[in-house]
DRENTOR-723052 format. One record per residue (C-alpha): residue in three letters; x, y, z. Coordinates in Angstrom, 3 decimals. Layout:
% DRENTOR-723052
atom kolro->ALA x->X y->Y z->Z
...
This chain:
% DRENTOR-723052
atom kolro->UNK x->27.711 y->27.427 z->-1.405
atom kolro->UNK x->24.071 y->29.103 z->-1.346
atom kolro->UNK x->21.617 y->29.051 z->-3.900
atom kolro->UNK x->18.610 y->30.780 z->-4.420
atom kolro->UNK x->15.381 y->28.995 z->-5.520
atom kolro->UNK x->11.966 y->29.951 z->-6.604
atom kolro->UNK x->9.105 y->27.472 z->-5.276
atom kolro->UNK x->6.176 y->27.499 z->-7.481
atom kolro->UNK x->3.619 y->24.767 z->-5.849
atom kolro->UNK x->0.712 y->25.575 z->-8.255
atom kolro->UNK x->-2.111 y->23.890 z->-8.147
atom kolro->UNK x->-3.459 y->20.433 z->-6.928
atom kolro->UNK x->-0.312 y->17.794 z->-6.493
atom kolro->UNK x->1.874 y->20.674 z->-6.931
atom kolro->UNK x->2.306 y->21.588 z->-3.898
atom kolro->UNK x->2.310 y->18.373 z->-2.035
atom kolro->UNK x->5.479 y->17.553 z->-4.311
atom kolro->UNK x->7.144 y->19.816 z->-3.775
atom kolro->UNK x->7.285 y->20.038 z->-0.113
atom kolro->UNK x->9.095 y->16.694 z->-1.143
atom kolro->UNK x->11.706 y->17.900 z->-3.210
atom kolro->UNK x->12.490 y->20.078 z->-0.706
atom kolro->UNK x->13.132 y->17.417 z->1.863
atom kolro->UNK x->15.642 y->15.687 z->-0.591
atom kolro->UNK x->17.648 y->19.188 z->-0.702
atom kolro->UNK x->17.335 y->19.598 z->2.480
atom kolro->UNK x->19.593 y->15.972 z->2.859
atom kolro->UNK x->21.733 y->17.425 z->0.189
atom kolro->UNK x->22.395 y->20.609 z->1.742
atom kolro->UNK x->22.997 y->19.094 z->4.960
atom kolro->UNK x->24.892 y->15.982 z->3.661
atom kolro->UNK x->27.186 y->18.206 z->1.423
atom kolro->UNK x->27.526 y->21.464 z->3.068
atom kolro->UNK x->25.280 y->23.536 z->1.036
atom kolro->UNK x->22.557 y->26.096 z->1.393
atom kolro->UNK x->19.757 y->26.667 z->-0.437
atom kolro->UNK x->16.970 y->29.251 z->0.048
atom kolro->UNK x->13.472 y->28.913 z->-1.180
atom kolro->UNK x->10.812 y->31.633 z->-1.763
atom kolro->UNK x->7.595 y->30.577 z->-2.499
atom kolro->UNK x->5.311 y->32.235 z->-5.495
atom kolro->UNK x->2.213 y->32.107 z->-6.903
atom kolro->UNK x->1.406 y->31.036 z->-10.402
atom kolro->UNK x->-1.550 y->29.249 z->-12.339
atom kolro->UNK x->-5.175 y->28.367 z->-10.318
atom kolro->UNK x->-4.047 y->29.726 z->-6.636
atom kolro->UNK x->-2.266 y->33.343 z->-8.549
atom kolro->UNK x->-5.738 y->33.359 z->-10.455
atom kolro->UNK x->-7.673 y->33.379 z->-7.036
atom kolro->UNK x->-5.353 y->35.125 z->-5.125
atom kolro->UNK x->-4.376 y->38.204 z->-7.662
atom kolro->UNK x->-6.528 y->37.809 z->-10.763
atom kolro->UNK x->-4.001 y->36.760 z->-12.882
atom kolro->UNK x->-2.251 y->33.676 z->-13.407
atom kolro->UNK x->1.300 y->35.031 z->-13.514
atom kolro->UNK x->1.418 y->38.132 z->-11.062
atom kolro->UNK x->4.804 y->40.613 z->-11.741
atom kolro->UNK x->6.080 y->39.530 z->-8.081
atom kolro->UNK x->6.341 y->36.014 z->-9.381
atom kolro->UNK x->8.424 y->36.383 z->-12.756
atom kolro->UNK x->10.478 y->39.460 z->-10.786
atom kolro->UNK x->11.379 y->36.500 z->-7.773
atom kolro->UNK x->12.088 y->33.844 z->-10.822
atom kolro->UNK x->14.691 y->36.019 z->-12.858
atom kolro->UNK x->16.326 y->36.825 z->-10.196
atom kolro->UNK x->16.724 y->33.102 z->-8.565
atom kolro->UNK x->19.162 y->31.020 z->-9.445
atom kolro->UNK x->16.883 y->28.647 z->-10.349
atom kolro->UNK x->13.170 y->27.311 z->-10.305
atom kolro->UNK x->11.130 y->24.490 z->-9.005
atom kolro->UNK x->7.470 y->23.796 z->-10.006
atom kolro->UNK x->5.285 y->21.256 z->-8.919
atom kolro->UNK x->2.317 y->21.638 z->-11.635
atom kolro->UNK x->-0.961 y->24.292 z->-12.654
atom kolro->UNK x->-3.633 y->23.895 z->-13.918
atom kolro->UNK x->-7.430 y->22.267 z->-12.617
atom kolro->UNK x->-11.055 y->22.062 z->-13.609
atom kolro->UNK x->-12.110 y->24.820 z->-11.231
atom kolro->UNK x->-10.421 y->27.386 z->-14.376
atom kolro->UNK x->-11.159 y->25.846 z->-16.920
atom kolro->UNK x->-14.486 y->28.341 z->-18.417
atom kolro->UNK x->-11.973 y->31.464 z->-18.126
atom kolro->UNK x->-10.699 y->32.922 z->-20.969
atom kolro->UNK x->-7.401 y->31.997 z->-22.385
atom kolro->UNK x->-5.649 y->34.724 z->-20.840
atom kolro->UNK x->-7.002 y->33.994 z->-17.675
atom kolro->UNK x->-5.997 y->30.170 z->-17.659
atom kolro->UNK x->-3.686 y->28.422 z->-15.222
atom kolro->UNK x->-1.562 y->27.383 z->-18.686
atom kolro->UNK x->-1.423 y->30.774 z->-19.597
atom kolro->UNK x->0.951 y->31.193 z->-16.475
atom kolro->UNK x->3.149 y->28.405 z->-17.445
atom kolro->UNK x->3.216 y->29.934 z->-21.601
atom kolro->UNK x->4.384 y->33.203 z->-19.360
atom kolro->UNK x->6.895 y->32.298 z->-17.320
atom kolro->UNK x->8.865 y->29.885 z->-20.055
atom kolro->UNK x->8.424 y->33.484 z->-22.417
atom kolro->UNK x->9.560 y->35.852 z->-19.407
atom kolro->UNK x->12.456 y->33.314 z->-18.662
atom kolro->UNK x->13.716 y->32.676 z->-22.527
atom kolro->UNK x->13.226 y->28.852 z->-21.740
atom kolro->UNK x->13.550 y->27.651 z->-25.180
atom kolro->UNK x->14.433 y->24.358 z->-24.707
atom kolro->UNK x->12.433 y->20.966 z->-23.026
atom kolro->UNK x->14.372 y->18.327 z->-21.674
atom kolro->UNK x->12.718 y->15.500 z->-20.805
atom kolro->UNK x->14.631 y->12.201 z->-19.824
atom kolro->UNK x->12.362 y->9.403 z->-20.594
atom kolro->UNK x->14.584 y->5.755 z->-18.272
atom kolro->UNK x->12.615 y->2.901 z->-17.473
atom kolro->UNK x->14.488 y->1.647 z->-14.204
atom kolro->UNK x->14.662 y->-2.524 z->-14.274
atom kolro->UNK x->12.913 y->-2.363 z->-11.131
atom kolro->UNK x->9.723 y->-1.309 z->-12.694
atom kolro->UNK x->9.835 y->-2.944 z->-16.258
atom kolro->UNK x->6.666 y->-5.007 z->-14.818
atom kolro->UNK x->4.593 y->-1.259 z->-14.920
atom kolro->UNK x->6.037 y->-0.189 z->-18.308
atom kolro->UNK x->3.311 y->-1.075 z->-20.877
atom kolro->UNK x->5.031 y->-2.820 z->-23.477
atom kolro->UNK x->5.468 y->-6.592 z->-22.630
atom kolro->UNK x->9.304 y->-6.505 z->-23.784
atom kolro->UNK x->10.586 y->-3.020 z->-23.503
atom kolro->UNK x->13.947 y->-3.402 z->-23.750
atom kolro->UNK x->16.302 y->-0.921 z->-22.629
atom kolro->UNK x->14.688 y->2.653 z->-22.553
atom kolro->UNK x->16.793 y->5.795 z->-21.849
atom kolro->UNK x->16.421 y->8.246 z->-24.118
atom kolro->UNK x->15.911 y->12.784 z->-23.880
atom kolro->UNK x->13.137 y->14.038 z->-26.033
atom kolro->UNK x->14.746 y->18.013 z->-26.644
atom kolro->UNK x->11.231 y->20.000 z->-27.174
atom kolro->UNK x->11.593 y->23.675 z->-28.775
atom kolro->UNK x->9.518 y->25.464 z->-25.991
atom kolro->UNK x->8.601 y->29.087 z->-26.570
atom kolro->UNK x->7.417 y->29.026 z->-30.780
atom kolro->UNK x->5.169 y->26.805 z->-32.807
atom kolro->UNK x->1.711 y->27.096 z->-32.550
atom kolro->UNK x->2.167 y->27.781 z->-28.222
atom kolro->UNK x->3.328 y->30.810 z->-29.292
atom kolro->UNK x->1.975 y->31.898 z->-32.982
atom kolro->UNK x->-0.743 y->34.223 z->-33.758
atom kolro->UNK x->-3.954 y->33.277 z->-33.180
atom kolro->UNK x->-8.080 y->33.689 z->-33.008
atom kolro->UNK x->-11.537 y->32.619 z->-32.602
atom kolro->UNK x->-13.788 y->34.546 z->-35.036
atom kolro->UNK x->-17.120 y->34.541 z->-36.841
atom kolro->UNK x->-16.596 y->34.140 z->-41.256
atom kolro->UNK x->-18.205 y->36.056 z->-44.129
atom kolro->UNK x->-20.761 y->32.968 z->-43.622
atom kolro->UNK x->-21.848 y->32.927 z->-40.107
atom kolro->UNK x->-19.702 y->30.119 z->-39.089
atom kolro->UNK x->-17.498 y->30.296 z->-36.200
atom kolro->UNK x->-13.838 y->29.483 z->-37.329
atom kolro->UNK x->-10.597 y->29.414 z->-35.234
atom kolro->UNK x->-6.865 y->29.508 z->-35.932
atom kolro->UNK x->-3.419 y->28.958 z->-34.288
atom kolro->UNK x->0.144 y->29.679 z->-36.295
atom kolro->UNK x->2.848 y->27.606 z->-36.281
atom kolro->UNK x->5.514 y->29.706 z->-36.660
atom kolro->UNK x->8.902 y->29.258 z->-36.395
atom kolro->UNK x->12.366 y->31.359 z->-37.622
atom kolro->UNK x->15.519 y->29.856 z->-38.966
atom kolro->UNK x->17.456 y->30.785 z->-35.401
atom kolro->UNK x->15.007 y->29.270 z->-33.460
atom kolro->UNK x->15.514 y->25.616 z->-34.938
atom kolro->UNK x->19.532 y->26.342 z->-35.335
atom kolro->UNK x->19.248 y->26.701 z->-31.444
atom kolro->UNK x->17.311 y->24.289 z->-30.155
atom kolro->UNK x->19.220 y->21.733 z->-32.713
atom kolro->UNK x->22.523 y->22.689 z->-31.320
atom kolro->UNK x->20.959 y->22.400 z->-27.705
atom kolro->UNK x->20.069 y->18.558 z->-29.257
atom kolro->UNK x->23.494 y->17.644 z->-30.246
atom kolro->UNK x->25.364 y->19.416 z->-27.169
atom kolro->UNK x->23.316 y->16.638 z->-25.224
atom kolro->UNK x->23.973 y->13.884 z->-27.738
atom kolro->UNK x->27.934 y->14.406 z->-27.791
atom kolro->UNK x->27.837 y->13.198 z->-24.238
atom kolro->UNK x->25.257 y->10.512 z->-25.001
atom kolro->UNK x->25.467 y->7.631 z->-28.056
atom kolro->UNK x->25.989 y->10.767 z->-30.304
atom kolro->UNK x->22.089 y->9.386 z->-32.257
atom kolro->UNK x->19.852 y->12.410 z->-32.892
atom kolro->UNK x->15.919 y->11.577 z->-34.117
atom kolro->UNK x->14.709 y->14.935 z->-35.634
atom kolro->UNK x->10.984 y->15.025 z->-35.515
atom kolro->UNK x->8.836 y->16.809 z->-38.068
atom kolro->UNK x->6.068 y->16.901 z->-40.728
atom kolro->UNK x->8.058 y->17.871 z->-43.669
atom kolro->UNK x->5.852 y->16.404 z->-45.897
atom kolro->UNK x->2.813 y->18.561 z->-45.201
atom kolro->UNK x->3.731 y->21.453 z->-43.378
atom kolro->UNK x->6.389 y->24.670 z->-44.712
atom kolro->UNK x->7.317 y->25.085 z->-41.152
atom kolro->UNK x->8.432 y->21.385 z->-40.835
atom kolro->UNK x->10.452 y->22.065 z->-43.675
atom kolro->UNK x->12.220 y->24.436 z->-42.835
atom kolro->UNK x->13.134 y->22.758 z->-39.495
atom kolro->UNK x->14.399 y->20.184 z->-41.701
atom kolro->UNK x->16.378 y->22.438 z->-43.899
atom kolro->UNK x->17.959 y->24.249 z->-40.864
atom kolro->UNK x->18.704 y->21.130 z->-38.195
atom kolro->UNK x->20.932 y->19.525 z->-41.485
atom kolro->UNK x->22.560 y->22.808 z->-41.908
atom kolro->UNK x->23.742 y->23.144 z->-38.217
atom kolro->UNK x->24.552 y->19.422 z->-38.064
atom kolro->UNK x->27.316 y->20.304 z->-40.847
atom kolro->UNK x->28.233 y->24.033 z->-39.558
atom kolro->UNK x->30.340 y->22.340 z->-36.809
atom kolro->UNK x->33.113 y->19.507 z->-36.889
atom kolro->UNK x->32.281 y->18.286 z->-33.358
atom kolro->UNK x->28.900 y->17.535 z->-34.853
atom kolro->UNK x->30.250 y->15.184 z->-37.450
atom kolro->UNK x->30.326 y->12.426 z->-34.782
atom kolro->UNK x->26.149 y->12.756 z->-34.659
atom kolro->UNK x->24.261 y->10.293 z->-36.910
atom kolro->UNK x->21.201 y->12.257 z->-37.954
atom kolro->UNK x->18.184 y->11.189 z->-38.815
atom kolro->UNK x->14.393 y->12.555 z->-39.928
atom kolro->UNK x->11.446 y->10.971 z->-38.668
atom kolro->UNK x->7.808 y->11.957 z->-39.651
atom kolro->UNK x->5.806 y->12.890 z->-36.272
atom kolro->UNK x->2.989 y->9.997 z->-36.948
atom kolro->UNK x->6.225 y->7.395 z->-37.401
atom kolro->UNK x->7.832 y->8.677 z->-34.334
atom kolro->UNK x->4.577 y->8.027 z->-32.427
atom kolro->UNK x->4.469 y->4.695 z->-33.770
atom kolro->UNK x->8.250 y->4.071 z->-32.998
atom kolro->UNK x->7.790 y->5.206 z->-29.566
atom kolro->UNK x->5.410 y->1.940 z->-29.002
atom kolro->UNK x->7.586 y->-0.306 z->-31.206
atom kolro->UNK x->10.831 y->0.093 z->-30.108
atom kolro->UNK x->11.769 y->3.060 z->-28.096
atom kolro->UNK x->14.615 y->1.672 z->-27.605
atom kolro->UNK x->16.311 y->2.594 z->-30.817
atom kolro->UNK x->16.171 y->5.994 z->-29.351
atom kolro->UNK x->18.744 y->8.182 z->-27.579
atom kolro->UNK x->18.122 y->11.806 z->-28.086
atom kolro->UNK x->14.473 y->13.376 z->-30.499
atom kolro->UNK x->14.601 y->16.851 z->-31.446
atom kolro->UNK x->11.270 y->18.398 z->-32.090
atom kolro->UNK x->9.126 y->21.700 z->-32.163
atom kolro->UNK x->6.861 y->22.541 z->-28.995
atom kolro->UNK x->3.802 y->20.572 z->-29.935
atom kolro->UNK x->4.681 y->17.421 z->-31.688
atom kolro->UNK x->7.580 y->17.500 z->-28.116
atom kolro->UNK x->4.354 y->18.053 z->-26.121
atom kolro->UNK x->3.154 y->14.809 z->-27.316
atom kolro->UNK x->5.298 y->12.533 z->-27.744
atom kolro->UNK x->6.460 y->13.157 z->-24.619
atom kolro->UNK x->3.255 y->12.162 z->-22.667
atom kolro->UNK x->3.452 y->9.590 z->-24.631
atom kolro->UNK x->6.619 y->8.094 z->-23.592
atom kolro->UNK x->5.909 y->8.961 z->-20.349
atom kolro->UNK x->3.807 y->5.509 z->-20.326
atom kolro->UNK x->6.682 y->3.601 z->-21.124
atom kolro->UNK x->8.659 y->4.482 z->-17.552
atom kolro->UNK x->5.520 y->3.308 z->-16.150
atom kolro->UNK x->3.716 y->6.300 z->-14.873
atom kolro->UNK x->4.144 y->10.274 z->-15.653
atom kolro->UNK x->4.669 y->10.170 z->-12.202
atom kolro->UNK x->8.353 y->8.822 z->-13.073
atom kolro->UNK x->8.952 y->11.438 z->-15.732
atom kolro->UNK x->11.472 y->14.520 z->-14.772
atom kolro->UNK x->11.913 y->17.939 z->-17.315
atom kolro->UNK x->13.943 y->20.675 z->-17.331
atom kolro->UNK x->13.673 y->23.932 z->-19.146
atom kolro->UNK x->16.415 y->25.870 z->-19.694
atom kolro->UNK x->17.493 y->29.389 z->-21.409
atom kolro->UNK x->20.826 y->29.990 z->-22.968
atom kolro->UNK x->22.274 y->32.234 z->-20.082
atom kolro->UNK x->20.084 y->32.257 z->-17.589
atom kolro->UNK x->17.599 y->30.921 z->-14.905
atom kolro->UNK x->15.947 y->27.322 z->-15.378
atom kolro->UNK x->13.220 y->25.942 z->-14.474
atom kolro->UNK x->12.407 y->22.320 z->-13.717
atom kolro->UNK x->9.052 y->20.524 z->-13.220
atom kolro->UNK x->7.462 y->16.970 z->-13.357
atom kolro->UNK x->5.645 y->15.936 z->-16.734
atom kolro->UNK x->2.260 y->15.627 z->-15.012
atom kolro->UNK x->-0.464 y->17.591 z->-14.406
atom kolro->UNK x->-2.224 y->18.550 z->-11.280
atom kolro->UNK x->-4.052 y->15.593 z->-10.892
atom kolro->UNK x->-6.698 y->17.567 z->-8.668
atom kolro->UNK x->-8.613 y->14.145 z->-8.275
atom kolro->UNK x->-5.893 y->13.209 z->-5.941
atom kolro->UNK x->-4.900 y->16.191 z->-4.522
atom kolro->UNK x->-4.578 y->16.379 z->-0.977
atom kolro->UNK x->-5.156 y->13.179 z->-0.151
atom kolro->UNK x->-1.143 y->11.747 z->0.451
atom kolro->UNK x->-1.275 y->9.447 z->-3.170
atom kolro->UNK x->0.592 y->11.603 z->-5.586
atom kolro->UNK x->4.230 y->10.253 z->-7.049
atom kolro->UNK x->7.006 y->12.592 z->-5.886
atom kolro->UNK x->9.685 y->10.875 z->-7.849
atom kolro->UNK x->9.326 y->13.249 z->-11.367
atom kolro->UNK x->9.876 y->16.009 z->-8.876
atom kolro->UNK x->12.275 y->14.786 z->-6.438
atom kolro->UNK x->14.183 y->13.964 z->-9.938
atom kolro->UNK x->13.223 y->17.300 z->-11.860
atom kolro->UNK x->15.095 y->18.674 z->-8.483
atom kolro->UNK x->18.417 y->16.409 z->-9.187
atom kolro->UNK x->18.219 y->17.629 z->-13.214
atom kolro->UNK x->18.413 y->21.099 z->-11.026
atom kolro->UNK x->21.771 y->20.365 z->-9.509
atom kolro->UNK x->23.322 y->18.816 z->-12.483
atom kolro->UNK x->22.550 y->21.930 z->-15.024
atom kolro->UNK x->21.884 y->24.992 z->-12.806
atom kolro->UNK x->24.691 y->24.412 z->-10.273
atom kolro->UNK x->26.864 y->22.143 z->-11.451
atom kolro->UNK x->26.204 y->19.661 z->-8.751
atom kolro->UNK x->26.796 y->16.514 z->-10.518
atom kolro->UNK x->27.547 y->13.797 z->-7.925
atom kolro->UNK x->25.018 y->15.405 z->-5.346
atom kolro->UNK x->22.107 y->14.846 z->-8.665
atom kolro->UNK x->23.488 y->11.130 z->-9.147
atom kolro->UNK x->23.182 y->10.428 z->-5.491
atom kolro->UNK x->19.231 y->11.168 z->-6.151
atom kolro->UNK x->19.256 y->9.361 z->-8.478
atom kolro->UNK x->20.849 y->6.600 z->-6.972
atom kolro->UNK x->18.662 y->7.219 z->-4.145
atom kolro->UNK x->15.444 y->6.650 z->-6.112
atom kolro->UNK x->17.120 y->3.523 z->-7.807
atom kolro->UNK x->17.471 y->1.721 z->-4.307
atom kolro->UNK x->13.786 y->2.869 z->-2.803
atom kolro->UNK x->12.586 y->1.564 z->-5.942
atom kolro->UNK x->14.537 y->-1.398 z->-5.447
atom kolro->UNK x->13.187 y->-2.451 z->-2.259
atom kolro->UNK x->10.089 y->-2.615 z->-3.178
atom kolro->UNK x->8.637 y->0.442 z->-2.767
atom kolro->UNK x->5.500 y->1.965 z->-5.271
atom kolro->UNK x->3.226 y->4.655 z->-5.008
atom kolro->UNK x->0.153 y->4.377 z->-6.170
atom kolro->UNK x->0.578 y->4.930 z->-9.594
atom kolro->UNK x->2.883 y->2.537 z->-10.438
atom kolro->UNK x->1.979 y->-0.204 z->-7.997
atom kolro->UNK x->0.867 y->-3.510 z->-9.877
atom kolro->UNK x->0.658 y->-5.974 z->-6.664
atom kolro->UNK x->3.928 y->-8.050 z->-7.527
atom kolro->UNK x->5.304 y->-9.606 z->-4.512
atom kolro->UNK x->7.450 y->-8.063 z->-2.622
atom kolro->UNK x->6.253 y->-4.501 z->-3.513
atom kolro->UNK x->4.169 y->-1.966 z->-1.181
atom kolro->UNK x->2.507 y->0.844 z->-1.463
atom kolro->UNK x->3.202 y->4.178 z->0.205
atom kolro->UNK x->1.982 y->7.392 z->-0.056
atom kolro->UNK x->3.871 y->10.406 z->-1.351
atom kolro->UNK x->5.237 y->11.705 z->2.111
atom kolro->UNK x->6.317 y->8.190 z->2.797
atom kolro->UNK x->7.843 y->7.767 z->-0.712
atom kolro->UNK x->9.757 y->11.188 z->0.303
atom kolro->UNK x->11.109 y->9.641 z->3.389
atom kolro->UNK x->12.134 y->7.008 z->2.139
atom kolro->UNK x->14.103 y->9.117 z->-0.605
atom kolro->UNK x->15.913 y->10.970 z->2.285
atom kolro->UNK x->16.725 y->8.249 z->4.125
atom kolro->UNK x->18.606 y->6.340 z->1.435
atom kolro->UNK x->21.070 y->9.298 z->0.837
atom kolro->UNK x->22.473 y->8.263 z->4.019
């Protein structure tokens, strides 16, 4: 079988983990008699320098016509005075628009191993998928800096979103929780906002337009309670349902509770076509290039690639598995080292190594 995959290293980290993820489907090609080819494109800080535009044509032309894409992460303080359009983010807002990725997932699994880096003293068990709506909201919605009728400079962002927009990314939500416990959180601000409201109003009506969905609980949570939820007991949580900011949110902030948003995998994905899958972190230029960065998100962004792109089920669990045991034996990067005995740290090439080498 050969697949064809865009490489988007970005900026900072990003390329450093990705070179990892390749290694890891390198084993898996190799182990299970695949092929995968990689073409490498430009997008965020290094397309800024390079063409003058953080997402060049080539790039979204190589993308749509993959079968699926990697990216490590944009983004950096070197771009950070340029105007919106000329951001590293305004690559990422591009390609998730040019791609129709209107749906986040983002598995949030403290592994036992590292319960002594997850920040709450008695976390429980943690495995939930926060489902973000990815291309509307206020990402997306009309918006300007300006100067009023009094001198004053004033800004504004819409939150906008349409009835079809919610019924899909709600039906993406319960898809996912039919082969989970079946418990759907949807996130909101119903009491304040119209567009919260709405979401409300629609995510009910699509739980009840379909019988399989009858097997879902359901239930609305404020965005402020869900924060405060997240820290109290995530683990009453299997799947959340939200629109693109409050997802952008909680997200990071659950990210904390696998220890490090160096642990934390995504996955966009379109209804018919390409995805693209990424770790939750940032470019962390402070670190870049120097061998410290946390693969893991993106070696595991790269297994949620074989499970929903290509169907590849028992090569993604292997990955999975493979992470488990490295983390097992002791094994930390930086980031979510905490000097217990018996643990080590090792750098991200190492920590990529070591993936490899435990898929036998």
């Amino acid at each position: 079988m050969k697949k064809n995959i865009a490489v988007i290293g970005g900026d900072g980290i990003g390329v450093e983990i990705t070179v990892e993820a390749r290694k890891v489907l390198n084993k898996i090609a190799a182990k299970f008699n695949y092929e995968f080819n990689y073409t490498d494109v430009l997008m965020g800080g290094i397309a800024i320098d390079e063409t003058g535009v953080p997402l060049p044509d080539e790039t979204v032309k190589v993308c749509k016509n993959s079968d699926a894409v990697l990216l490590g992460a944009v983004g950096g303080p070197k771009w950070d005075t340029g105007p919106g359009h000329l951001r590293p983010e305004a690559g990422l807002l591009g390609i998730r628009a040019a791609l129709g990725l209107f749906a986040n997932l983002r598995p949030v699994k403290l592994f036992d191993v590292l319960a002594d880096a997850c920040v709450l003293k008695n976390p429980g068990k943690i495995d939930m998928v926060i489902v973000r709506e990815l291309i509307g909201g206020a990402y997306f919605g009309k918006r300007e800096t300006y100067t009023d009728d009094s001198g004053a400079r004033a800004a504004y962002d819409t939150m906008l979103y349409r009835d079809w927009e919610i019924e899909r990314i709600a039906k993406a939500a319960f898809k996912l929780a039919l082969k989970r416990s079946g418990n759907v959180y949807s996130v909101d601000k119903a009491n304040v906002l119209d567009s919260s409201r709405l979401w409300r109003e629609v995510v009910h009506a699509t739980h009840t337009s379909n019988p399989e969905y009858a097997k879902i609980t359901l239930s609305d949570m404020l965005v402020d309670n869900a924060a405060m939820q997240l820290v109290r007991d995530p683990s009453q949580f299997d799947v959340i349902v939200t629109e693109n900011l409050f997802g952008d949110i909680l997200s990071d902030e659950a990210s904390v509770l696998t220890g490090s948003l160096g642990m934390l995998p995504s996955a966009s994905v379109s209804e018919s076509g390409v995805g693209l899958y990424e770790p939750c972190h940032g470019s962390a230029p402070d670190i870049a290039g120097q061998n410290k960065a946390n693969p893991l998100a993106m070696i595991l962004s790269a297994a949620m690639m074989l499970r929903l792109s290509f169907d590849m089920d028992a090569e993604a669990a292997a990955i999975e598995a493979a992470v488990e045991q490295v983390l097992a034996k002791g094994f930390r990067t930086g980031d979510i080292y905490r000097g217990l005995e018996g643990t080590r740290v090792v750098g991200c090439s190492e920590m990529g190594d070591l993936v490899v080498d435990n898929l036998g």
